[in-house]
Backbone and ligand atoms as CSV (ligand in chain L), in Angstrom:
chain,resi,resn,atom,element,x,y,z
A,1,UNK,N,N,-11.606,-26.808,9.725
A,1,UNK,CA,C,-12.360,-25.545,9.607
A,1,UNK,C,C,-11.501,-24.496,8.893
A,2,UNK,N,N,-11.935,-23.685,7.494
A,2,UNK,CA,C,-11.544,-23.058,7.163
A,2,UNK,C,C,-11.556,-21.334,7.679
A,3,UNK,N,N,-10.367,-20.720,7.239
A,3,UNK,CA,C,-10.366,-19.501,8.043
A,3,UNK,C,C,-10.531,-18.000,7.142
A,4,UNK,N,N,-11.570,-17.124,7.479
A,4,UNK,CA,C,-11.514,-16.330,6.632
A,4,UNK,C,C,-11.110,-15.008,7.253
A,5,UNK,N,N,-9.998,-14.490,6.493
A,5,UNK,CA,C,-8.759,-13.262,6.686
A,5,UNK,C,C,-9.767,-11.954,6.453
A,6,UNK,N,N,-10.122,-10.992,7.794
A,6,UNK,CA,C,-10.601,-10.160,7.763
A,6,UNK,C,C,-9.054,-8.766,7.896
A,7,UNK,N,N,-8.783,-7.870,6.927
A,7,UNK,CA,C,-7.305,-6.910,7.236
A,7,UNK,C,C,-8.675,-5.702,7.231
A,8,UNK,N,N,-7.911,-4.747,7.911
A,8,UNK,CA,C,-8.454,-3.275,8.307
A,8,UNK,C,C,-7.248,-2.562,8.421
A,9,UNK,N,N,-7.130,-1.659,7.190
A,9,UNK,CA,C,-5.899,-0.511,6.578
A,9,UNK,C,C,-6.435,0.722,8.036
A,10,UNK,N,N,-5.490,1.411,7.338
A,10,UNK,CA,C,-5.215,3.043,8.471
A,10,UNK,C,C,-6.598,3.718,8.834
A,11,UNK,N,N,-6.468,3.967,10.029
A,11,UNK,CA,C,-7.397,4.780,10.725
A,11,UNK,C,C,-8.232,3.681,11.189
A,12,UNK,N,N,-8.626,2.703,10.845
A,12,UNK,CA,C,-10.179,2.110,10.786
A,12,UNK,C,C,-10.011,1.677,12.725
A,13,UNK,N,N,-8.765,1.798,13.226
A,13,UNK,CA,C,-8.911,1.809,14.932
A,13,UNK,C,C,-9.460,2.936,15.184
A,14,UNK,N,N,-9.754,3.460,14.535
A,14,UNK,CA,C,-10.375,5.283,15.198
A,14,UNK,C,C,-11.553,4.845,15.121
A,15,UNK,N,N,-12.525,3.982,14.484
A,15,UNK,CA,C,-13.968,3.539,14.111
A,15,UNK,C,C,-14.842,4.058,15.721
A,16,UNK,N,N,-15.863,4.213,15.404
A,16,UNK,CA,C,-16.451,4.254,16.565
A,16,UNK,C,C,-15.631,5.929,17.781
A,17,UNK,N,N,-14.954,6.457,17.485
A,17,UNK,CA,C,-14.365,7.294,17.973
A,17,UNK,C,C,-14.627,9.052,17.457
A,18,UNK,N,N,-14.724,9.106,16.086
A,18,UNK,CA,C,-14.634,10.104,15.251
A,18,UNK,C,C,-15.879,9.509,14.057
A,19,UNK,N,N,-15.894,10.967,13.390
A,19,UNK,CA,C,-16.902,10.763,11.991
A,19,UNK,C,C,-18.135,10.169,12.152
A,20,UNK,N,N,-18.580,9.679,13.135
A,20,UNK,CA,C,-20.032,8.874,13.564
A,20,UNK,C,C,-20.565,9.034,11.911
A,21,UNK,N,N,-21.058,10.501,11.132
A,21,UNK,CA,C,-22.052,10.693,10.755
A,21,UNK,C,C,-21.578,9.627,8.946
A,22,UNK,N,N,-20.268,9.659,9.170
A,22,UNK,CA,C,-19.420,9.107,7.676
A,22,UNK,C,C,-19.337,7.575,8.115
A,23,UNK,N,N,-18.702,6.871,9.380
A,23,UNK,CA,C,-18.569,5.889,9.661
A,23,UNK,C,C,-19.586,4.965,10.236
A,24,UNK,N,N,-20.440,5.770,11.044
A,24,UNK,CA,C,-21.066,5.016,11.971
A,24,UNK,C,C,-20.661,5.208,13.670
A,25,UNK,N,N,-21.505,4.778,14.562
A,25,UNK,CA,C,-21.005,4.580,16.147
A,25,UNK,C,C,-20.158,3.300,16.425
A,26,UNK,N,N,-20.089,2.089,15.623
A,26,UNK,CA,C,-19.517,1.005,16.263
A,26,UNK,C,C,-18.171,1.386,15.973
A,27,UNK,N,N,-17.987,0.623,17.425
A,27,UNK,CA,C,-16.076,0.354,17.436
A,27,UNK,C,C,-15.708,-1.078,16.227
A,28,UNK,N,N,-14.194,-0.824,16.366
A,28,UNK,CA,C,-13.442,-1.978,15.330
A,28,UNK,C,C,-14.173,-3.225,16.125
A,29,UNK,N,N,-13.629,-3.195,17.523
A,29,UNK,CA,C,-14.335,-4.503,18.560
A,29,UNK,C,C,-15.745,-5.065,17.591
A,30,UNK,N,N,-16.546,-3.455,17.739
A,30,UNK,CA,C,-17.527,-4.493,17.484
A,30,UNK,C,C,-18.117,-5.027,16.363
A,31,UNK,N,N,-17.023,-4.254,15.127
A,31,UNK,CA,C,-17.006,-4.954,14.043
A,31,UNK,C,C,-16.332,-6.602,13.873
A,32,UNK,N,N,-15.839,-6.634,14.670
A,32,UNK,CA,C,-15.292,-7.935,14.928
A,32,UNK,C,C,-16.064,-9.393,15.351
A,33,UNK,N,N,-17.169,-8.381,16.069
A,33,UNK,CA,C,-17.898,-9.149,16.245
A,33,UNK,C,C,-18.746,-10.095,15.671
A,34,UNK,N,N,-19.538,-8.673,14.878
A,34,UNK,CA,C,-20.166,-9.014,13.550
A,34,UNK,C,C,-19.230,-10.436,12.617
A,35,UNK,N,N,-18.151,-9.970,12.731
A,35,UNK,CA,C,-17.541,-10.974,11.721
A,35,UNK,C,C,-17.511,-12.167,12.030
A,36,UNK,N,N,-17.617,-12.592,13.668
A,36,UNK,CA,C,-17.102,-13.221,14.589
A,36,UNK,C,C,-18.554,-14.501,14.041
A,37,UNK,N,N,-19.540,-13.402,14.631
A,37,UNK,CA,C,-20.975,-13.824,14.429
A,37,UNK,C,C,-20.929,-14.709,12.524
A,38,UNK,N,N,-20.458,-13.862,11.713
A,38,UNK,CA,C,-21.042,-13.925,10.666
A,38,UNK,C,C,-19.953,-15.668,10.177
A,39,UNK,N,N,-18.644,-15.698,10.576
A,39,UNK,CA,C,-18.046,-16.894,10.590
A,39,UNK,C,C,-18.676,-17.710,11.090
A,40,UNK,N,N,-19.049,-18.092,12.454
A,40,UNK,CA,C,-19.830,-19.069,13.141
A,40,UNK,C,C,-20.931,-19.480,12.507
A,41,UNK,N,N,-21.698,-18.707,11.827
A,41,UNK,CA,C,-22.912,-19.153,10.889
A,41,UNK,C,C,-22.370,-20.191,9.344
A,42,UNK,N,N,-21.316,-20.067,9.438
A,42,UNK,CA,C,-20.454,-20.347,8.496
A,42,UNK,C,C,-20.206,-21.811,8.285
A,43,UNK,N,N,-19.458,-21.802,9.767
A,43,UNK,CA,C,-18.484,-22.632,10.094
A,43,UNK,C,C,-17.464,-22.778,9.747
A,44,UNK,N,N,-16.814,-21.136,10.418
A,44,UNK,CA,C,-15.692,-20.595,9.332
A,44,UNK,C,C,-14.905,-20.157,10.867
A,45,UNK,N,N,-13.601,-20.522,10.883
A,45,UNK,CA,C,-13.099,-19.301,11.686
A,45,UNK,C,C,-12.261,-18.136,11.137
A,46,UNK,N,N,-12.340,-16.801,12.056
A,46,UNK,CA,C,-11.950,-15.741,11.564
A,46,UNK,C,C,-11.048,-15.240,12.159
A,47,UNK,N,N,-9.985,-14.532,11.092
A,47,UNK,CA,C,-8.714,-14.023,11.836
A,47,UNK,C,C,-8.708,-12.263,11.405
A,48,UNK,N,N,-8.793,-11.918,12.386
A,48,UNK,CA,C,-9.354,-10.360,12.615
A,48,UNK,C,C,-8.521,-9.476,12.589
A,49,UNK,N,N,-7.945,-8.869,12.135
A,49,UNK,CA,C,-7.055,-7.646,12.213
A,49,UNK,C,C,-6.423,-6.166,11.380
A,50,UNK,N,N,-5.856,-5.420,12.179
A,50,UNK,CA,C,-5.324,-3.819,11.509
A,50,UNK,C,C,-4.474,-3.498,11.669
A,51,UNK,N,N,-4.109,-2.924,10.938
A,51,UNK,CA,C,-2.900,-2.054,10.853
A,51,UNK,C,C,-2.912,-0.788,10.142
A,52,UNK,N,N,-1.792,0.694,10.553
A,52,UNK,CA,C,-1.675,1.266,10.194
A,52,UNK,C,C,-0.586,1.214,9.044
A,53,UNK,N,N,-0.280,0.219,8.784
A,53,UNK,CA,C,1.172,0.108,7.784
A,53,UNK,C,C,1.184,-0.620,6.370
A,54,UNK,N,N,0.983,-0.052,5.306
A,54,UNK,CA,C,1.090,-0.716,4.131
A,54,UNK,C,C,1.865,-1.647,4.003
A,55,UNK,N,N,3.336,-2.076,4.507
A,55,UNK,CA,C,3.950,-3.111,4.082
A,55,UNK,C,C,3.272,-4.244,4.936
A,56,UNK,N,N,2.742,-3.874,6.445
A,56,UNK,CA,C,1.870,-4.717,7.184
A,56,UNK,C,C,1.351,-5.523,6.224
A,57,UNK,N,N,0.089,-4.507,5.675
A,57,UNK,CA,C,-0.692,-5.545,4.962
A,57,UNK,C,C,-0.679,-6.185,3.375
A,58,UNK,N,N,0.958,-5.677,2.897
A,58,UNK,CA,C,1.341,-6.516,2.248
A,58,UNK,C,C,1.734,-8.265,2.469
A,59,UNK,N,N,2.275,-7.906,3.916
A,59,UNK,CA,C,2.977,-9.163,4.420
A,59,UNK,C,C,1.745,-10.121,4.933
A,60,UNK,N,N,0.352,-9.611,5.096
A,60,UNK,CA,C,-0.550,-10.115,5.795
A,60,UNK,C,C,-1.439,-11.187,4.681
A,61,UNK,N,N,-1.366,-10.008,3.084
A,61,UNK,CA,C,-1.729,-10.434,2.104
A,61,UNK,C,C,-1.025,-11.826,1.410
A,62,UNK,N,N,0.203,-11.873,1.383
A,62,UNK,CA,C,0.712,-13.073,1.105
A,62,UNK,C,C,0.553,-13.891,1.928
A,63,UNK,N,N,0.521,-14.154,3.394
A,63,UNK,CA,C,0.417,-14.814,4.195
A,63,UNK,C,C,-1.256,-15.734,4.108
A,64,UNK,N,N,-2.302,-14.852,3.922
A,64,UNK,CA,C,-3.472,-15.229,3.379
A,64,UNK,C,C,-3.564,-16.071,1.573
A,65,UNK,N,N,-2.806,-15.193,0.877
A,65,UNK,CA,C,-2.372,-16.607,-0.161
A,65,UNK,C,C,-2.002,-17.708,-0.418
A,66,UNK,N,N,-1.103,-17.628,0.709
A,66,UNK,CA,C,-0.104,-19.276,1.173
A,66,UNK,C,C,-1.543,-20.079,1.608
A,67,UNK,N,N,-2.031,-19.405,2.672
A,67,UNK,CA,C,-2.776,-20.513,3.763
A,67,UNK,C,C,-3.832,-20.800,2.526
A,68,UNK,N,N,-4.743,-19.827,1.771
A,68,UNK,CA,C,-5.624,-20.246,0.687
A,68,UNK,C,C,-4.842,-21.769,-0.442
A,69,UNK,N,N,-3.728,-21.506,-0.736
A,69,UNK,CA,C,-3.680,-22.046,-1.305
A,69,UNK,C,C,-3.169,-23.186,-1.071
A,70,UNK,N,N,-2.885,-23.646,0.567
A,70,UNK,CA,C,-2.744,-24.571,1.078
A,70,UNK,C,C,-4.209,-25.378,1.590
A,71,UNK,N,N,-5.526,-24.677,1.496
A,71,UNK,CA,C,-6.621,-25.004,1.511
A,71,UNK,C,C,-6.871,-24.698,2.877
A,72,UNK,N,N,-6.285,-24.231,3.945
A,72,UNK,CA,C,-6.787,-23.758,4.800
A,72,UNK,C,C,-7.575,-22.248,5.146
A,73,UNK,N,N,-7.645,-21.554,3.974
A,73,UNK,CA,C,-8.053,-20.281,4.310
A,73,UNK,C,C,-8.925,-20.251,2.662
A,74,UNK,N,N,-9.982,-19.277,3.095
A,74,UNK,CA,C,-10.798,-18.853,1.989
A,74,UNK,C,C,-10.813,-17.718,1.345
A,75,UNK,N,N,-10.116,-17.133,1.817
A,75,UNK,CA,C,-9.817,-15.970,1.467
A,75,UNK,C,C,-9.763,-14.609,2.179
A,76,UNK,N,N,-9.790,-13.556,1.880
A,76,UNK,CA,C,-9.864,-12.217,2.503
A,76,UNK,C,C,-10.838,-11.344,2.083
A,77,UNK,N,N,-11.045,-10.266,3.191
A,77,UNK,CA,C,-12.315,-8.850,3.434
A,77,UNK,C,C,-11.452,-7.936,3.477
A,78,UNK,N,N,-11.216,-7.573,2.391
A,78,UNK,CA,C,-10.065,-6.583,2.755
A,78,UNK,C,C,-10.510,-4.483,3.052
A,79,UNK,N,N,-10.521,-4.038,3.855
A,79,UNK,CA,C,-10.960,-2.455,4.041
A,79,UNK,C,C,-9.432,-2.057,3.830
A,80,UNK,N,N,-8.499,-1.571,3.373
A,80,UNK,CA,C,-7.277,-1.075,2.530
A,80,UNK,C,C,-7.371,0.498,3.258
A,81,UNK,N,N,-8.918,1.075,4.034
A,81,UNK,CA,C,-8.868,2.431,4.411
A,81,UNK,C,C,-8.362,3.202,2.827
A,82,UNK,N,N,-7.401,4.311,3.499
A,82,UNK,CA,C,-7.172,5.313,2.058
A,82,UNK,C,C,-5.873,4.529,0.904
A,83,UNK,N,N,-5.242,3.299,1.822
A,83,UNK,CA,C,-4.575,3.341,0.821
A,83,UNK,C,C,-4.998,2.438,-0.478
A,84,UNK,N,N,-6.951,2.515,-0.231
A,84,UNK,CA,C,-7.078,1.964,-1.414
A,84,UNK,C,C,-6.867,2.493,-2.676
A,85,UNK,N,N,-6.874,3.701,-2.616
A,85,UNK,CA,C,-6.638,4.802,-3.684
A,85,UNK,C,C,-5.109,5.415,-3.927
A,86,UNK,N,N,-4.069,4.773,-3.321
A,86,UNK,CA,C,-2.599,4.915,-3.547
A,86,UNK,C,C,-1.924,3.947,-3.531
A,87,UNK,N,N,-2.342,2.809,-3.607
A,87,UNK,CA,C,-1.350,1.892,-3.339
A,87,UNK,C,C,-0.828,0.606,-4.233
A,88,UNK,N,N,0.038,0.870,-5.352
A,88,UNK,CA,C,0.149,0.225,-6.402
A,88,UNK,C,C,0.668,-1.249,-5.650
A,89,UNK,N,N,1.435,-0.991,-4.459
A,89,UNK,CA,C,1.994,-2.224,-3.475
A,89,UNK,C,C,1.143,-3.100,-2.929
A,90,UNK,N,N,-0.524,-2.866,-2.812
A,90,UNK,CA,C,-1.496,-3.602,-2.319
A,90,UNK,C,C,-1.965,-4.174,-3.660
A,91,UNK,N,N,-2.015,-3.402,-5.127
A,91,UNK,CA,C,-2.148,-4.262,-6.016
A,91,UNK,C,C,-1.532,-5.125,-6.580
A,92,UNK,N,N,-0.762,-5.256,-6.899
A,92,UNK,CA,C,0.819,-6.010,-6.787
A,92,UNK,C,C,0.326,-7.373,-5.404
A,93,UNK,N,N,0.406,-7.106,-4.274
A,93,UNK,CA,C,0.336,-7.802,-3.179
A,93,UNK,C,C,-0.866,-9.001,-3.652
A,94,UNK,N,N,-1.954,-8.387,-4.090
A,94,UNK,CA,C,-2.911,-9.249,-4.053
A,94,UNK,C,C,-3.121,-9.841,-5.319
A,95,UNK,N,N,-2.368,-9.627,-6.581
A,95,UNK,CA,C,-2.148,-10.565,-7.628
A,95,UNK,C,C,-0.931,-11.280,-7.363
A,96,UNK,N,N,0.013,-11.098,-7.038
A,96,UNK,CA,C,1.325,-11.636,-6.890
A,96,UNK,C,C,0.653,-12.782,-5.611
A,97,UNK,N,N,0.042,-12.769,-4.639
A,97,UNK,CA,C,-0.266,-13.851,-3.245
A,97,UNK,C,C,-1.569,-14.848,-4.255
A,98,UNK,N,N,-2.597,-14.196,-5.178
A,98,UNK,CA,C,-3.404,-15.236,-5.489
A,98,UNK,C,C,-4.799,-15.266,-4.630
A,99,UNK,N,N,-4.331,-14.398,-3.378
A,99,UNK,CA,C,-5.426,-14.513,-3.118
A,99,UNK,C,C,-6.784,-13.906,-2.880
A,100,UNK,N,N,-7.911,-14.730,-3.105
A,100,UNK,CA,C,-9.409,-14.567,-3.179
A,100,UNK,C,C,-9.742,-13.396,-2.295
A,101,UNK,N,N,-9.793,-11.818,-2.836
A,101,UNK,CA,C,-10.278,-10.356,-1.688
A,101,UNK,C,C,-11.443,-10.055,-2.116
A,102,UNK,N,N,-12.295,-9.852,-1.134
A,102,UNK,CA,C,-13.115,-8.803,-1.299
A,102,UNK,C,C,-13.486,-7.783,-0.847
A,103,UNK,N,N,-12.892,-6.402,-1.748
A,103,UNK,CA,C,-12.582,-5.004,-1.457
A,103,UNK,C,C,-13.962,-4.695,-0.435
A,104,UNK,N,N,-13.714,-4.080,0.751
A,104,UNK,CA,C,-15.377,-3.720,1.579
A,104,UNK,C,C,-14.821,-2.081,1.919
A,105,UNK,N,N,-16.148,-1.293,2.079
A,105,UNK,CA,C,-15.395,-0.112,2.167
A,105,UNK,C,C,-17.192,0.688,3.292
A,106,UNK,N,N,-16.787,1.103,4.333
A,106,UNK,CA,C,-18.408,1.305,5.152
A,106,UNK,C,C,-19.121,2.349,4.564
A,107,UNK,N,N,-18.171,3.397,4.101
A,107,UNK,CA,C,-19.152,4.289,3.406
A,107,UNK,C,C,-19.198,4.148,1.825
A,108,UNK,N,N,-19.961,4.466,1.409
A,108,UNK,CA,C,-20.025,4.826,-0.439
A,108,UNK,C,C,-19.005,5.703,-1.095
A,109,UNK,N,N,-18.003,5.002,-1.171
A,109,UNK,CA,C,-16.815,6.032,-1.554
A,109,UNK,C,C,-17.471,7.152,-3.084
A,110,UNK,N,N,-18.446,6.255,-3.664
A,110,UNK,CA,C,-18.415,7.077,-4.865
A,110,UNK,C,C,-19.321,8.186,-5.025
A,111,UNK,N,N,-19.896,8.407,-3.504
A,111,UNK,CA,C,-20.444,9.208,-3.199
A,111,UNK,C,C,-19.956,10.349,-2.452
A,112,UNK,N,N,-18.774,10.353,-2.514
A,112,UNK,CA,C,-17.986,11.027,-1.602
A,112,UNK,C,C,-16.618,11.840,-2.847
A,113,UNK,N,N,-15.484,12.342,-2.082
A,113,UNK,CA,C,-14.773,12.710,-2.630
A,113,UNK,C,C,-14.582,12.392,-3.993
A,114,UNK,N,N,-14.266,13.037,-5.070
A,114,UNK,CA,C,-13.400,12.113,-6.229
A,114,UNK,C,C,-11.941,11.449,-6.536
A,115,UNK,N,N,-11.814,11.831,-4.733
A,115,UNK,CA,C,-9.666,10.914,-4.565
A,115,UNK,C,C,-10.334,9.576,-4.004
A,116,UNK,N,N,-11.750,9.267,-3.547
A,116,UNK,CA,C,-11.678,8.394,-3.450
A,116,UNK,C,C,-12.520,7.231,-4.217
A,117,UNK,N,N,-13.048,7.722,-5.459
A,117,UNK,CA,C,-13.552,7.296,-6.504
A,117,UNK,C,C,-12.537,5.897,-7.447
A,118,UNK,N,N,-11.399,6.698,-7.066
A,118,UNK,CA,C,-10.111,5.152,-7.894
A,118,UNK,C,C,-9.869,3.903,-7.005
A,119,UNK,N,N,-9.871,2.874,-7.199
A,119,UNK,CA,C,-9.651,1.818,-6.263
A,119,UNK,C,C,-8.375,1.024,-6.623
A,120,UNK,N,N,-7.322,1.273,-6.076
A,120,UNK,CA,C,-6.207,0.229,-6.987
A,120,UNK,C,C,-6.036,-1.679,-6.612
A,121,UNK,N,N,-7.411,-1.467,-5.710
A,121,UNK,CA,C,-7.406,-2.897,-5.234
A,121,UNK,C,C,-8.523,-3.389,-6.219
A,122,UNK,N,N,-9.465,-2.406,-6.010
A,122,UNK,CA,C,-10.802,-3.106,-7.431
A,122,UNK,C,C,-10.442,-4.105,-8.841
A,123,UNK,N,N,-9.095,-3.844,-9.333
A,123,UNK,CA,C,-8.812,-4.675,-10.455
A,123,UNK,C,C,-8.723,-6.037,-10.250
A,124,UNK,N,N,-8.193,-6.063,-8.799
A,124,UNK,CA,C,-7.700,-7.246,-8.233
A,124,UNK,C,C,-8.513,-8.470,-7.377
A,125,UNK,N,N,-9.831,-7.639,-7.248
A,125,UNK,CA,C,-10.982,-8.143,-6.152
A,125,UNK,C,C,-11.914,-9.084,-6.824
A,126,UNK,N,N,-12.022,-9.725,-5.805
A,126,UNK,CA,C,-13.435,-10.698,-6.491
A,126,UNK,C,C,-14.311,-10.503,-6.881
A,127,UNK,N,N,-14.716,-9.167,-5.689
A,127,UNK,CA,C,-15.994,-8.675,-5.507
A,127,UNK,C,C,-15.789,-7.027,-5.028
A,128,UNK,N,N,-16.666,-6.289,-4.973
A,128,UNK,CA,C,-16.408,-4.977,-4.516
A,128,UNK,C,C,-17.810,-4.410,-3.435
A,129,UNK,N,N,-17.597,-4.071,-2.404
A,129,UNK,CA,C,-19.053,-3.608,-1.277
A,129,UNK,C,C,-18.249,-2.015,-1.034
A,130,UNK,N,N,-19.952,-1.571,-0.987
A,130,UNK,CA,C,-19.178,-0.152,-0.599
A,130,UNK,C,C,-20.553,0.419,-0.367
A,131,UNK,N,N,-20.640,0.763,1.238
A,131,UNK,CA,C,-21.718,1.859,1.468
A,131,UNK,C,C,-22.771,1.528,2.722
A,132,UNK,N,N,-22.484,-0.161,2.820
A,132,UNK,CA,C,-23.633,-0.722,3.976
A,132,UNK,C,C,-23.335,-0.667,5.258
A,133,UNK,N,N,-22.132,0.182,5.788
A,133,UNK,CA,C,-22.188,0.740,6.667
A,133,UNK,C,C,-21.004,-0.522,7.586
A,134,UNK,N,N,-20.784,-0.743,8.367
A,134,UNK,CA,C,-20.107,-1.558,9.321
A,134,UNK,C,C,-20.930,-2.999,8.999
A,135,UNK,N,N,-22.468,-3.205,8.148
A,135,UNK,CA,C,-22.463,-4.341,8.451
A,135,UNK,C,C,-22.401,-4.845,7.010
A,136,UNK,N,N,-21.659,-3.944,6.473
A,136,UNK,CA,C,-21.057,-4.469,5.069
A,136,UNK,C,C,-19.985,-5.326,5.321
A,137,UNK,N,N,-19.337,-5.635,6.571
A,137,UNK,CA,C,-18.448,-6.745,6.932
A,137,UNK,C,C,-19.106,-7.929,6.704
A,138,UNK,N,N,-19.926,-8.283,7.543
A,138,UNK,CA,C,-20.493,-9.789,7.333
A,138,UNK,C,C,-21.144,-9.658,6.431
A,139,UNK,N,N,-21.717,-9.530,5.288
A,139,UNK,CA,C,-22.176,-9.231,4.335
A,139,UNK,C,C,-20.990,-9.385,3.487
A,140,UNK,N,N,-19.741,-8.937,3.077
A,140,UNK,CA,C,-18.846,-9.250,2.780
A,140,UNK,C,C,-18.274,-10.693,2.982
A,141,UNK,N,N,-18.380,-11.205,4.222
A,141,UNK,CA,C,-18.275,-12.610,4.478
A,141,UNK,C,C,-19.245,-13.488,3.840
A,142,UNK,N,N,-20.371,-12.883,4.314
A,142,UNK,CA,C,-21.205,-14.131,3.359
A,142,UNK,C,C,-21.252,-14.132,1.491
A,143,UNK,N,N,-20.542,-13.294,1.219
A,143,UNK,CA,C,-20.146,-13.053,-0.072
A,143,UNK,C,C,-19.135,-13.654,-0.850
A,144,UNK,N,N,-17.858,-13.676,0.178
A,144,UNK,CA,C,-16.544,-14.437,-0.023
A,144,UNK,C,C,-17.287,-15.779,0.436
A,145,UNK,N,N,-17.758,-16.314,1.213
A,145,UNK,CA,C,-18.247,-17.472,0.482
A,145,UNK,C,C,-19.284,-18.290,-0.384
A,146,UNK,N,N,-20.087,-17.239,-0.818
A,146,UNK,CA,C,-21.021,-17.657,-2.205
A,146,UNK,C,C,-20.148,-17.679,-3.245
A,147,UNK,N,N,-18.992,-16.928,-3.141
A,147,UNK,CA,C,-18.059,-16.958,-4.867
A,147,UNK,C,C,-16.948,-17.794,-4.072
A,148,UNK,N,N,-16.939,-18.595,-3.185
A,148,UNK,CA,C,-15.215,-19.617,-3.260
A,148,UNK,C,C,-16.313,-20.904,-2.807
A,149,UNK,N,N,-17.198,-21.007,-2.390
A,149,UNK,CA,C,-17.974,-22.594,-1.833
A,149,UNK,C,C,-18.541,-23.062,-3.014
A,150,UNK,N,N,-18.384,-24.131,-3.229
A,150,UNK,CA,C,-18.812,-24.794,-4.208
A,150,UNK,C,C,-20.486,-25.428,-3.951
L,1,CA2,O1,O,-15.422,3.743,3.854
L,1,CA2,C1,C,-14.405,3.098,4.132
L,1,CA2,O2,O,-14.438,2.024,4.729
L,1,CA2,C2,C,-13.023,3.675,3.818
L,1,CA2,O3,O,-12.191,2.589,3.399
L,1,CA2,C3,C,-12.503,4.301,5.082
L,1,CA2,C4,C,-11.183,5.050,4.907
L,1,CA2,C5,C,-11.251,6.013,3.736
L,1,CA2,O4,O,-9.974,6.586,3.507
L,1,CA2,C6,C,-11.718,5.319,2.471
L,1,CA2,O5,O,-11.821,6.287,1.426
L,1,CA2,C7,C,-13.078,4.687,2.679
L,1,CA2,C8,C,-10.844,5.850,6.159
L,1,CA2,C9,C,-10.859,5.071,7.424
L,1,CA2,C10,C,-10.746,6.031,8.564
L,1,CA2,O6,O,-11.698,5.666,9.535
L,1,CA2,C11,C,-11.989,6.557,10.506
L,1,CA2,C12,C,-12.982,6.201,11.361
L,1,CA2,C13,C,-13.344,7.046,12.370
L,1,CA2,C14,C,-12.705,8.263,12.517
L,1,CA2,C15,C,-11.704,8.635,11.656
L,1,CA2,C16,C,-11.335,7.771,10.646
């Protein structure tokens, strides 16, 4: 059974806590769920997790390259939070590892600020979601595998 790498950048533990009207009411939990749900339909298992730390999810990102390219993993859902828009080290990370992301983001960034209009992960992504709310996760999953299943 292959495993698909769900990472969640800074803040996204606050989910469900703050911003309701920008984020939504669900917690991270129960985004997890969703994912949980959306693997099992799959027949995928999922490895779930966040961090507040950019080198975190540098180290998380290669780690998901290795296992892809050892054929055990399909790739990554990556939410990067803000440092999608600063972080030349997450772009770097995810060409340098190889592996298969797809950038997800709950609100419509391009509807929003213009700091968060730049994506430095977008060059690097398979695919790009942005706006469907928390259940742009599994939706994201079933995405990463219409573009890696043959
Ligand atoms: O829309 C998204 O998913 C974002 O990646 C979320 C980031 C933001 O910096 C990006 O521009 C867009 C922020 C995540 C912070 O999440 C919070 C949730 C609840 C309360 C406070 C922050």
């Amino acid at each position: 059974m292959k495993t698909v790498f769900v990472f969640n950048g800074p803040n996204l533990n606050l989910l469900g806590t703050r911003e309701p009207d920008v984020y939504g009411a669900a917690t991270l939990a129960d985004v997890q769920q969703l994912c949980e749900a959306a693997c099992a339909r799959h027949g995928l298992a999922l490895d779930f997790r966040q961090t507040n730390h950019e080198g975190v999810l540098v180290d998380w990102l290669h780690e998901a390259g290795r296992a892809q390219a050892a054929g055990t993993a399909l790739g990554a859902v990556l939410n990067a939070g803000a440092y999608t828009h600063t972080s030349v080290a997450l772009h770097d990370a995810i060409k340098g590892a190889g592996v298969t992301v797809i950038e997800l983001h709950i609100s419509n960034v391009h509807a929003r600020e213009a700091f968060r209009h730049h994506s430095f992960i977008a060059p690097t992504a398979r695919a790009v979601m942005a706006g469907f709310g928390v259940r742009g996760y599994p939706l994201a999953i079933d995405g990463l595998v219409a573009v890696t299943v043959a």
